[in-house]
C-alpha positions, 0 to 999 in steps of 0.5 A: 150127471154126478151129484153127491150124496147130501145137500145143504138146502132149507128144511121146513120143519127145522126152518134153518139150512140142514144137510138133506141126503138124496133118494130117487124116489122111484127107487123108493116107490118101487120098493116092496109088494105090490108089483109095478107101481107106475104105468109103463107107457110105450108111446114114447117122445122123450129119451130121457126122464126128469131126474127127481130127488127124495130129499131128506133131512138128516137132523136126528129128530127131524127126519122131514122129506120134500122132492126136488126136481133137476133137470133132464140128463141120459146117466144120473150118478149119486155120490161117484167119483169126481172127475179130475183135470188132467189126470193120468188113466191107470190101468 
């Protein structure tokens, strides 16, 4: 899945529709001291994992965060390249 890098979607704090910039959370959690910070759990089902986006709103003074949840998919691409129809490979 390649989703781009901001969103229009509902800021609580602003109460109107604002460009929100997306952040994997876990990304962000894991960042920093203190090791592992979610379990590893090694009886696994599923292959894939939910894909969770830290949404944030890019108003200056605003700066509000919320999640939002899309669905499971194997690859998970931020702001990449959009695929064209019928486009020519180059190498």
């Amino acid at each position: 899945v390649n989703m781009p890098k901001t969103r229009w979607t509902f800021c609580k704090k602003c109460g109107k529709h604002q460009p929100h910039k997306g952040k994997r959370h876990y990304d962000r959690k894991q960042s920093g001291c203190g090791g592992q910070t979610k379990l590893i759990f090694r009886k696994k089902a599923k292959t894939t994992k939910k894909i969770v986006l830290r949404l944030e709103c890019v108003e200056p003074n605003c700066r509000s965060n919320r999640m939002l949840a899309i669905k499971r998919c194997k690859h998970f691409e931020l702001g990449g390249n959009k695929k064209r129809k019928g486009q020519v490979i180059q190498f």
